[in-house]
C-alpha positions as CSV (number, residue, x, y, z in Angstrom):
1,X,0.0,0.0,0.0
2,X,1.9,3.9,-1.2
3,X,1.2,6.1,1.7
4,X,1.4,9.5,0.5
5,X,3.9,11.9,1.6
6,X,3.2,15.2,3.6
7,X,4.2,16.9,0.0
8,X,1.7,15.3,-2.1
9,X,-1.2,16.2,0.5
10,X,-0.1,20.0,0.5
11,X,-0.1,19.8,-3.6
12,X,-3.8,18.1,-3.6
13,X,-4.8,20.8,-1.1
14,X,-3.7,23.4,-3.5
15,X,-4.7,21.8,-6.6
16,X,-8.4,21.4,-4.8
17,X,-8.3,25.3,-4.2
18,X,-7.1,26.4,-7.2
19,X,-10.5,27.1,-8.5
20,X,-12.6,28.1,-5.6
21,X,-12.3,28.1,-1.4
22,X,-13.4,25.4,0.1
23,X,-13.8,24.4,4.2
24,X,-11.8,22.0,6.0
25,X,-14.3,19.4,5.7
26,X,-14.8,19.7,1.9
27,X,-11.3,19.8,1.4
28,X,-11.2,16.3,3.7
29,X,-13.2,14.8,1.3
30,X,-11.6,15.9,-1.8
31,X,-8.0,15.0,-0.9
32,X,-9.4,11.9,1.0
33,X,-7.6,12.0,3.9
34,X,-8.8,12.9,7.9
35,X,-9.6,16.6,9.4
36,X,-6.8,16.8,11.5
37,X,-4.4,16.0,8.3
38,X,-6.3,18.7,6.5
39,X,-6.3,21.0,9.4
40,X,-2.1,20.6,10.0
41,X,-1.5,20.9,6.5
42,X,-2.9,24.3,5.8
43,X,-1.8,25.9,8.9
44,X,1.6,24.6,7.3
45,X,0.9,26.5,4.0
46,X,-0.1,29.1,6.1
47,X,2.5,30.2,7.4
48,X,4.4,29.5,4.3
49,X,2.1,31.9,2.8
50,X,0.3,29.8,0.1
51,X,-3.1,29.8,1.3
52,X,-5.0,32.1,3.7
53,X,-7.7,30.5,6.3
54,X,-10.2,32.7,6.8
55,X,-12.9,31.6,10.1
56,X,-16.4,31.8,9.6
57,X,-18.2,32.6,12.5
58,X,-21.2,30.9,11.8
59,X,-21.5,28.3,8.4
60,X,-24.6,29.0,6.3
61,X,-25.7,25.2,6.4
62,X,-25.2,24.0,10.0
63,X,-24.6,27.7,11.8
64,X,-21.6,26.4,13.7
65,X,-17.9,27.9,13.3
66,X,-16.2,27.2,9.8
67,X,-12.8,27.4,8.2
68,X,-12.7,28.4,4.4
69,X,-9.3,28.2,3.2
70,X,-8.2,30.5,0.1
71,X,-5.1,30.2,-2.2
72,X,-3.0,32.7,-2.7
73,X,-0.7,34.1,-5.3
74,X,2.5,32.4,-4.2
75,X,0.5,29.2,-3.7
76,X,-0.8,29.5,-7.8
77,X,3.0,29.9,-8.2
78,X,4.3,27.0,-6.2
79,X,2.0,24.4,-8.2
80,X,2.9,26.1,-11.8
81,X,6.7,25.1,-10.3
82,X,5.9,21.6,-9.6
C-alpha cells in the first residue's frame, strides 16, 4: 500500500483550491484524507504563505464555526513550479 507523503497532500490541497475556497471538511473529502491531516496541513501553508484561512463565524448550512481556506498568489505559483 503507497502512503502519501506530507508533500503530495499539500499539492492536492492546493490543486483542490485552485478554483474556488473550500472548508476543512470539503477539502477532507476531496483529498481523501482525515480533518486533523487537512487541518495541519494548511496551517503549514499558512505560514508559508500559500493559502490564507479565513474563520467563519457561523456556516450557512449548520450555523456552527467554519474554516474556508483560500489560495494565494505564491500558492498559484508553487503548483505552476511543480
Amino acid at each position: 500500500m503507497y502512503k502519501r507523503t506530507s508533500i503530495d497532500i499539500k499539492k492536492k490541497i492546493l490543486l483542490s483550491i485552485k478554483e474556488k475556497p473550500l472548508s476543512f471538511a470539503q477539502l477532507e473529502r476531496k483529498v481523501n484524507t482525515g480533518y486533523r491531516t487537512i487541518k495541519s496541513n494548511c496551517l503549514e501553508l499558512e505560514s508559508f504563505g500559500f493559502v490564507n484561512i479565513e474563520k467563519i463565524k457561523k456556516h450557512s448550512a449548520n450555523g456552527k464555526p467554519s474554516f474556508l481556506v483560500k489560495i494565494t498568489e505564491r500558492g498559484i505559483e508553487f503548483i505552476k513550479k511543480s
